[in-house]
C-alpha positions as CSV (number, residue, x, y, z in Angstrom):
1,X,37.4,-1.4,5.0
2,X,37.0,-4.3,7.0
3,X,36.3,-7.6,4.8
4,X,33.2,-8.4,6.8
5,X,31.6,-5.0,7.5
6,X,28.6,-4.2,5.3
7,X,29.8,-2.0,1.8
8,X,26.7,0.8,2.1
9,X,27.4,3.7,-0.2
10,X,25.5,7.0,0.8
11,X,23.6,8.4,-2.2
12,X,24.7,11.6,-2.8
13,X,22.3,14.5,-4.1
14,X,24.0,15.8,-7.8
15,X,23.4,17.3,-10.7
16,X,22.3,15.2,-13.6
17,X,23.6,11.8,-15.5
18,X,21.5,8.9,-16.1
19,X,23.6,8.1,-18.9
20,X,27.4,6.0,-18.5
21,X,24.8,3.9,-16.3
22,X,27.5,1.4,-15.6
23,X,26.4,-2.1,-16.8
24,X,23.7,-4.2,-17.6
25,X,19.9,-2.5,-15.9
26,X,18.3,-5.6,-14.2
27,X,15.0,-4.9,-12.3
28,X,14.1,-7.6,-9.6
29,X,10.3,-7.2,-9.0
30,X,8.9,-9.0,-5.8
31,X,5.6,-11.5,-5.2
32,X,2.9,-9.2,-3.4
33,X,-0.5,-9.1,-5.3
34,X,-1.8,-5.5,-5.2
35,X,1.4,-3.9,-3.7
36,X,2.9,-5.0,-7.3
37,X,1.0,-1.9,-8.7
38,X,4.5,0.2,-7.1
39,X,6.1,-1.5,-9.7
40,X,4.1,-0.1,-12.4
41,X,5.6,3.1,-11.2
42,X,8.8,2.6,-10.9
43,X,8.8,0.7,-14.4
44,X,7.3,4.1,-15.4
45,X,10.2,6.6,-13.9
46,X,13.0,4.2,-15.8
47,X,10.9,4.8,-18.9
48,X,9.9,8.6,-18.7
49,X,13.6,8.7,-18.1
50,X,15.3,6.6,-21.2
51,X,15.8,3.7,-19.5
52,X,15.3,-0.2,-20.6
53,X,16.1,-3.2,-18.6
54,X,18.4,-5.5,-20.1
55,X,16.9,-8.3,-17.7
56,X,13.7,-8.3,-15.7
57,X,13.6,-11.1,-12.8
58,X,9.9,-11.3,-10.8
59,X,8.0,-13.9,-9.0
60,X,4.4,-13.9,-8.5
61,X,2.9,-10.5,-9.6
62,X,6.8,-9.2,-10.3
63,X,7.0,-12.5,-12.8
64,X,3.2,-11.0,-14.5
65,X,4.7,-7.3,-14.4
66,X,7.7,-8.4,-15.9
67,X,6.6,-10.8,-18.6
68,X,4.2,-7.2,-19.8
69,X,7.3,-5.2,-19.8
70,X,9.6,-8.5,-21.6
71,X,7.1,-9.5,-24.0
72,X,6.3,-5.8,-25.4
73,X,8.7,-3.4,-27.1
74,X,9.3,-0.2,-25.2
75,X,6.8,1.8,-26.9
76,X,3.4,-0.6,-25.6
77,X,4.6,-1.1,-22.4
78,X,3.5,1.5,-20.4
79,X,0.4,0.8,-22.1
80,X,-0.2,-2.8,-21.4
81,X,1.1,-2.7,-18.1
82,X,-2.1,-0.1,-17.1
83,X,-4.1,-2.1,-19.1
84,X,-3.8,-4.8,-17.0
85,X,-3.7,-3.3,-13.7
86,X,-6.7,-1.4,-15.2
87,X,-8.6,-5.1,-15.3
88,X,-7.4,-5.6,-11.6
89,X,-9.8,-2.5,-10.8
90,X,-12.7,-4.5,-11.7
91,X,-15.2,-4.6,-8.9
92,X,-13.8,-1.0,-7.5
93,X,-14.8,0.2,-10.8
94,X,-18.2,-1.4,-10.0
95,X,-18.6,-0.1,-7.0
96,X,-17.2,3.1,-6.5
97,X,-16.6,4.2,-2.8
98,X,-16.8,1.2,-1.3
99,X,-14.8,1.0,1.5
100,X,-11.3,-1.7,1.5
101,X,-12.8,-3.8,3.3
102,X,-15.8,-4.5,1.2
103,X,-13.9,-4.5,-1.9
104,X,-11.6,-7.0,-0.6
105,X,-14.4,-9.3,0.3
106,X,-15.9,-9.2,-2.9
107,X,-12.5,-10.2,-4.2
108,X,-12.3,-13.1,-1.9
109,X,-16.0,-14.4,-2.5
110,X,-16.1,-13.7,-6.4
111,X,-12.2,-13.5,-7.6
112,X,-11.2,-10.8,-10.1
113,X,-12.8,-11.9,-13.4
114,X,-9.1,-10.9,-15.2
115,X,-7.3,-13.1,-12.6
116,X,-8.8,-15.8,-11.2
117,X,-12.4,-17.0,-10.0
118,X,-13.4,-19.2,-7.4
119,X,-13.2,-23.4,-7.5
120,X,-16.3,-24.5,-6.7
121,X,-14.6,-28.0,-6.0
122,X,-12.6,-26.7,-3.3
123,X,-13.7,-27.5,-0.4
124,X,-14.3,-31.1,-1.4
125,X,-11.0,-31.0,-1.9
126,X,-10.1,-30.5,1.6
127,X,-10.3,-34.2,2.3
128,X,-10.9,-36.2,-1.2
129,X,-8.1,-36.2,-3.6
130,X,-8.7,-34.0,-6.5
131,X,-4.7,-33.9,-8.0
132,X,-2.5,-30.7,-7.1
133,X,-3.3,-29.0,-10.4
134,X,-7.2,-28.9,-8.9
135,X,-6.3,-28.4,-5.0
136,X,-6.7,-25.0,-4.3
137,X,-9.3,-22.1,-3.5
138,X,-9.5,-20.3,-7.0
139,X,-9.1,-20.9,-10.6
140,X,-6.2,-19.4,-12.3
141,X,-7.9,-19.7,-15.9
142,X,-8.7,-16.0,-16.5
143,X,-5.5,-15.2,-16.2
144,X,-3.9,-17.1,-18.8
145,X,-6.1,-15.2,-21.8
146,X,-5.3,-12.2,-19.7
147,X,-1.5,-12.9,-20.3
148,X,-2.4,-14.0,-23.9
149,X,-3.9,-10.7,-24.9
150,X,-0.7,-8.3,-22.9
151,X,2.0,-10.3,-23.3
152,X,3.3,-10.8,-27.0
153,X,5.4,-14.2,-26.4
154,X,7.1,-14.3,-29.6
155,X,8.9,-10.9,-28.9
156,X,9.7,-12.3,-25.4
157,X,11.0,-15.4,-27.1
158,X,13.2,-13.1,-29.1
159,X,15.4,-12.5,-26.3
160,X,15.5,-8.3,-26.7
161,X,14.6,-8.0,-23.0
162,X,15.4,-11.0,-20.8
163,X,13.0,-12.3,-18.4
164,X,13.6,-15.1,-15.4
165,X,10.7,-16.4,-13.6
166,X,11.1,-18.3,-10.1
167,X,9.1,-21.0,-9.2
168,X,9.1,-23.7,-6.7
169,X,8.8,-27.4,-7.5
170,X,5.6,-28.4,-5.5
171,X,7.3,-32.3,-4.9
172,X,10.6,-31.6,-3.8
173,X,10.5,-28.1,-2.9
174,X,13.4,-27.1,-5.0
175,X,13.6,-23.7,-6.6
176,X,13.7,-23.2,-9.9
177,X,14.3,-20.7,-12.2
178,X,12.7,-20.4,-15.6
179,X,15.5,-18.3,-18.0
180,X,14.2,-16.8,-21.6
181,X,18.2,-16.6,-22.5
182,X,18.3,-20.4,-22.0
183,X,14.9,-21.8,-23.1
184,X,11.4,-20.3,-25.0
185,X,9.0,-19.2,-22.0
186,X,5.1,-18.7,-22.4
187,X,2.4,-18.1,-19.9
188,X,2.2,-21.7,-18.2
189,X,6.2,-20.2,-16.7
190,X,4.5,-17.3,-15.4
191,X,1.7,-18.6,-14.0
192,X,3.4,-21.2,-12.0
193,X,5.4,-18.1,-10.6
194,X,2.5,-17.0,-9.4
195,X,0.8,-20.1,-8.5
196,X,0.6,-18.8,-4.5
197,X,-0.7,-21.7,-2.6
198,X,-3.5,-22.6,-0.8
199,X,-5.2,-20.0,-3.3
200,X,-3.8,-20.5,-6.5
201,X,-3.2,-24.2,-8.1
202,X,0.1,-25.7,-9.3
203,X,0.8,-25.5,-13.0
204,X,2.8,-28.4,-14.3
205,X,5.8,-27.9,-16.8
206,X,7.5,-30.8,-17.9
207,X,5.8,-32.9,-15.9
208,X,6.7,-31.6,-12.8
209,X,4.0,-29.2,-10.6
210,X,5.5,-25.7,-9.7
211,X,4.2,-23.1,-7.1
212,X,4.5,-19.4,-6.5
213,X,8.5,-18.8,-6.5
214,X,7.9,-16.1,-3.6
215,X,7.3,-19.3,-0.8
216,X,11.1,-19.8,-1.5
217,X,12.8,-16.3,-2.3
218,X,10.7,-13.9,-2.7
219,X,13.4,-11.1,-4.1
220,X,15.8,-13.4,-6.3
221,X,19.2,-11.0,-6.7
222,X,21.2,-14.3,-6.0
223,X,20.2,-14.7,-9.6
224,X,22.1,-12.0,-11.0
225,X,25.4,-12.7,-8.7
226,X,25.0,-16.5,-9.8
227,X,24.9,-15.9,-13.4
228,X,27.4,-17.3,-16.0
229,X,28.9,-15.0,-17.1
230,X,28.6,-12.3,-14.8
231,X,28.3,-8.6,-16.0
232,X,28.7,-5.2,-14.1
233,X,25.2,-4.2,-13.3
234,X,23.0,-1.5,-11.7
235,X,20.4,-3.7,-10.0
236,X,17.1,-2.0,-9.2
237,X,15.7,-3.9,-5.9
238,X,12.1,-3.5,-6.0
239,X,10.8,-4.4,-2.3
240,X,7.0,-3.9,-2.4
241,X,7.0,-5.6,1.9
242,X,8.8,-3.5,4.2
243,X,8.9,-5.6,8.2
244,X,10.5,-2.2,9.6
245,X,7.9,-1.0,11.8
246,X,6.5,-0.6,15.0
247,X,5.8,-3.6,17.0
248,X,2.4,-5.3,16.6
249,X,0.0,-4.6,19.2
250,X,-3.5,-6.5,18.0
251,X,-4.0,-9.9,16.3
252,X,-4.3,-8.1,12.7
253,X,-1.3,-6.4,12.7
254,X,0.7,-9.6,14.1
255,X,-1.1,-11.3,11.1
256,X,0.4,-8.3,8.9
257,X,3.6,-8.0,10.3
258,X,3.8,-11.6,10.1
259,X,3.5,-11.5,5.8
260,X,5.5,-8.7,5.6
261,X,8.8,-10.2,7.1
262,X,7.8,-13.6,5.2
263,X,7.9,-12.0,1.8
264,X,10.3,-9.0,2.3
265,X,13.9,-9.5,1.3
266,X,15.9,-11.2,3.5
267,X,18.7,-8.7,4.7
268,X,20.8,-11.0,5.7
269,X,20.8,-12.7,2.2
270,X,22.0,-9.8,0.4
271,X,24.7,-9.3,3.2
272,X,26.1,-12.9,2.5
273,X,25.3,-12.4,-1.2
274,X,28.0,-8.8,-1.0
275,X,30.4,-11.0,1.0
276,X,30.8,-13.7,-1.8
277,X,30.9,-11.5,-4.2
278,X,33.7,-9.3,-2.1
279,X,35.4,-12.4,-1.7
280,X,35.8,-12.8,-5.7
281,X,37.1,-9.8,-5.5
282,X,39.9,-10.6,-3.1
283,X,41.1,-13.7,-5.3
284,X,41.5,-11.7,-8.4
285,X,43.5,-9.1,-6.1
286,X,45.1,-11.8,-4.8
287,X,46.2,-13.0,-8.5
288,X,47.9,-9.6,-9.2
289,X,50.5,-10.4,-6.6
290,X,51.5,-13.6,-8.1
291,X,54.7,-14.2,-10.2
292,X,54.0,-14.5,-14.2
293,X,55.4,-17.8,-13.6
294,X,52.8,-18.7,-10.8
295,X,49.6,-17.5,-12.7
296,X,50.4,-19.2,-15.7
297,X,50.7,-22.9,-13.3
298,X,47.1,-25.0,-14.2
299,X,46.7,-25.0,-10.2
300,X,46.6,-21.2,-10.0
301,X,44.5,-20.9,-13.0
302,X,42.3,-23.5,-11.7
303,X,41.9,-21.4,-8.2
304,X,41.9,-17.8,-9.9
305,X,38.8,-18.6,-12.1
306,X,37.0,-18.3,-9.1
307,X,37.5,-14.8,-8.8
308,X,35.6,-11.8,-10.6
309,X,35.6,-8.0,-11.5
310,X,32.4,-7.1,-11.7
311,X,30.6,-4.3,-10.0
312,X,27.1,-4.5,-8.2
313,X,25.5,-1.5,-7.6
314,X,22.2,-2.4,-5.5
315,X,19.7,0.0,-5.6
316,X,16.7,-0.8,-3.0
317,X,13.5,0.6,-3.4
318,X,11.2,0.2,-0.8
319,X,7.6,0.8,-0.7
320,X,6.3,3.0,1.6
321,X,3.2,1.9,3.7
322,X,0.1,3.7,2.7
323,X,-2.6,5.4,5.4
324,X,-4.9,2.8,7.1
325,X,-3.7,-0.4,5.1
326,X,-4.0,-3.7,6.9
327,X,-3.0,-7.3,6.5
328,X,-4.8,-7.5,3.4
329,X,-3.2,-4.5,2.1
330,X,-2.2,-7.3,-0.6
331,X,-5.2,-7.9,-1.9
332,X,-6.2,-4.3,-2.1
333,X,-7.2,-3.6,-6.0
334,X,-8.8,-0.8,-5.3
335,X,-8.5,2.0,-7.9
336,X,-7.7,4.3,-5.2
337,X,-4.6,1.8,-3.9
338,X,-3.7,0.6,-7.0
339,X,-3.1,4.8,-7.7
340,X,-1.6,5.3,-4.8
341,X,1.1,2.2,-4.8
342,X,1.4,3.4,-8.6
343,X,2.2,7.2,-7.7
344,X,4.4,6.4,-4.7
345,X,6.8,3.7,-7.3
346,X,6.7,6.9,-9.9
347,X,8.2,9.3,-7.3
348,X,10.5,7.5,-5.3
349,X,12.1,6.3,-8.6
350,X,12.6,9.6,-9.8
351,X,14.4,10.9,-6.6
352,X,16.9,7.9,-6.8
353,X,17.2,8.6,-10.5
354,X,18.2,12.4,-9.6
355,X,20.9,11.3,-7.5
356,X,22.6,8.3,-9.5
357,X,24.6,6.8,-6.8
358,X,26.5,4.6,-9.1
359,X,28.7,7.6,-10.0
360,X,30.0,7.9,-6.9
361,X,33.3,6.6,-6.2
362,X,33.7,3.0,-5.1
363,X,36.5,0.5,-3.7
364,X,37.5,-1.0,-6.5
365,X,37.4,-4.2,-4.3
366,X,34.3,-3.6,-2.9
367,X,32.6,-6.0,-5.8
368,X,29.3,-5.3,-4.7
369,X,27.5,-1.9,-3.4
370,X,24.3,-1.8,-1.4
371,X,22.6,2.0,-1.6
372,X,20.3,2.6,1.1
373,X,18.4,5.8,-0.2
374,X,16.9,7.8,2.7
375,X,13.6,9.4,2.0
376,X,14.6,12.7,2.8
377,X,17.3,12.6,0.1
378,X,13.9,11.8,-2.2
379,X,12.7,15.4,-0.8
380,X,15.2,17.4,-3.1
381,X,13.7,16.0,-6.4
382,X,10.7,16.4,-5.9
């Protein structure tokens, strides 16, 4: 197989295994407000199924998701995590039938009382300096006892499930990731994650002022091919923006299609993210060929730590686009999408599941493998 040509293994239909699930289980949950409820299902599948993560990596709404599912033991979980999304239902809960687009306007004009509220000072602020922690549409305060009451941060703290938050540094525009391996995390991390700008304002940590993580890289897997060390893994992808489509024809969907190839996952990043990792690969190859003599020289040893062994198996799950949903599909907390977005995470989850692709056979210098699930393969388990 050519160095450079994309490592895609086809996911073959079998019979059972979800255990000798080779590695570490990370889950990467994408920013997306509303769309995160897919997560919620596909969190649910792993569990119905016996499966943990070792490592849960989110911004935005995929930081809040996994912070509930990192600072809870298994068995609350579930439970917390529709507990919250259960408060997300507020106003459709009010209102019952009330079509999307007056729910979603009674979220813009009164907030979601679990999440955030509007800033009265706001539009003052357009022109007056009110300081970047006041600068922005809504208040974020409801969220931090909402975090408080579903997230047990001592248990997170004790490092049973690992948890990385991104967030970008509002004055320099660096990204940064916030690591429970490496430091104790509590809400202010998460909600800087999903501190999504002009709506949401920057939370400061150590002085500095972060924003929403999902501005800069809104599906972070560069985090599990950058770690120190770095462990075989079975990585699931969750991508709750999809920017396959037909082309826009009318100024909504050119504002939709717009946000979804903003905050989808950047293909081309995972493509350069398999050819490093491919290319660690070659170098410990490479190694084998050498003399004892030549391995053992500092130089070499010097140049071989470079390469790796471990195996990547990428497994993308993509949201499917539901019936009649607009740009605004991301602030659709509507018990009826919420379900929906919920129901579709559950069942494509359990299709890839039923076919665990990371049995198949691999090049063992292949490093890191991509599986593009087709939905008709998700027909068989159904």
């Amino acid at each position: 197989m050519a160095a450079d040509s994309p490592i895609k293994a086809e996911t073959a239909c079998g019979t059972d295994p979800l255990d000798l699930l080779p590695g570490q289980v990370v889950l990467v949950f994408q920013g997306g407000g509303a769309l995160g409820a897919y997560q919620v299902g596909v969190y649910e599948a792993l569990h119905e199924a016996g499966i943990e993560p070792d490592w849960v990596i989110g911004t935005s709404i995929g930081a809040i998701n996994g912070a509930i599912v990192a600072g809870n033991p298994p068995e609350r979980r579930l439970e917390r995590l529709y507990e919250f999304w259960s408060r997300m239902e507020h106003y459709s809960r009010m209102f019952p039938g009330i079509s999307n687009m007056v729910a979603n306007l009674v979220t813009i004009t009164q907030g979601i009382p679990a999440f955030f509220s509007p800033n009265p000072s706001s539009w003052h602020g357009l022109h007056t300096s009110v300081g970047i922690e006041h600068a922005s549409y809504y208040i974020t305060k409801p969220l931090e006892a909402t975090l408080a009451s579903l997230v047990d941060f001592d248990f997170l703290n004790s490092r049973q499930t690992r948890l990385t938050v991104g967030a970008v540094n509002a004055r320099n525009g660096e990204m940064r990731y916030f690591d429970s391996r490496d430091m104790d995390l509590g809400s202010a991390h998460v909600m800087a994650s999903s501190a999504l700008p002009p709506a949401f304002p920057a939370v400061r940590i150590d002085g500095e002022p972060y924003w929403d993580g999902g501005i800069y890289s809104n599906t972070p897997i560069e985090v599990v091919l950058d770690d120190h060390p770095r462990r075989d893994s079975v990585i699931f992808s969750v991508q709750i923006w999809n920017p396959e489509g037909p082309e826009p024809k009318s100024l909504w969907q050119v504002i939709g299609k717009q946000k979804d190839i903003q905050y989808a996952s950047r293909a081309n990043n995972i493509e350069r993210q398999r050819q490093i990792h491919h290319l660690r690969h070659v170098i410990r190859e490479l190694t084998r060929h050498l003399s004892d003599e030549e391995r053992e020289s500092a130089e070499c040893k010097q140049l071989a730590a470079w390469g790796c062994n471990t195996v990547m198996h990428v497994l993308k799950l993509n949201a499917p686009p539901l019936d009649g949903e607009d740009h605004t599909k991301d602030i659709d907390f509507t018990s009826t999408g919420i379900r929906l977005r919920r129901d579709a995470g559950y069942k494509q989850t359990k299709a890839v599941l039923s076919c665990h692709p990371w049995t198949l056979e691999t090049d063992p210098i292949a490093g890191m493998l991509i599986h593009e699930t087709s939905w008709p393969c998700f027909e068989c388990s159904a």
